[in-house]
Every structure is written in C-alpha cells, then in structure tokens.
N, C-alpha and C positions, 0 to 999 in steps of 0.2 A: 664201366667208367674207369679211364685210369688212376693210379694210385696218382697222388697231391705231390710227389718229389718228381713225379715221370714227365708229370705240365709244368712243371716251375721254371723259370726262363734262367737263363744265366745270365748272371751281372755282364756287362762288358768290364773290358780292364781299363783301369785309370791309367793314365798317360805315363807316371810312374811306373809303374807296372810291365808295360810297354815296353819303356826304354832299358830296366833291366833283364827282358827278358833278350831284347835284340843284344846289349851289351853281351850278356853272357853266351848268349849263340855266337856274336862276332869272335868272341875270345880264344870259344873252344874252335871255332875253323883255320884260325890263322894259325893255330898252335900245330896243327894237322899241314901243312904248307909245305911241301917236300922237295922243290926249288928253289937256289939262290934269288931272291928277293931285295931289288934298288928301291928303296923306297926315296924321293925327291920332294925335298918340302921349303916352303920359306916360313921366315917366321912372322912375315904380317900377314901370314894367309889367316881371312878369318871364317873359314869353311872347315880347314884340320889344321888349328891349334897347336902351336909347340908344345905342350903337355902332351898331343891326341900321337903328334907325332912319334913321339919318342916311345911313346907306352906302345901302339900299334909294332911297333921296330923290334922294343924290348917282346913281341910278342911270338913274334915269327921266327923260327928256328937259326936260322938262314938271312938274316936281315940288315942292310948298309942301309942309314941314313946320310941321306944326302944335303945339308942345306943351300 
C-alpha cells in the first residue's frame, strides 16, 4: 500500500494564485526581451489599461510607448 502523502491529491490553485504566478512569469520574460520594442496603446482601451501599459513598457528593456 502506498504511504498516505504519495495518494493525497493536490489542492488546485485559487485564482489568486494563478494570477500571481502568470504575473510574475510575464515579468521575468519581458525583462529578457532583446529587441527594440513599439509598444501602441490607447487610453480607453479596456483590455490593457494605461497603468498595464506603462508598467509592461517600463518592463522591457528596449520599450517606446506609444499612445
């Protein structure tokens, strides 16, 4: 019989969870970005956010914001 920790399921992750784990992947790949990068945004976009935009821009080595 297997040992009691080997059968024990693992929680799924809360939505929370999730999202910080995608943030922080997003973070460290753009930071890696080794091309000039136009980034093109409006500000009623409500898909990517002036805050999303600007933090994304500030994240990329190499990055023009464009509004």
């Amino acid at each position: 019989m297997a040992p009691r920790e080997a059968t024990r399921r693992r929680q799924p992750l809360r939505r929370d969870q999730l999202t910080e784990l995608r943030e922080d992947f997003g973070r460290a790949v753009l930071a890696q970005v080794s091309v000039p990068v136009l980034l093109i945004a409006a500000e009623r976009d409500r898909f990517f956010p002036t805050h999303l935009a600007q933090e994304t821009c500030a994240l990329i080595p190499d990055c023009t914001l464009v509004w």
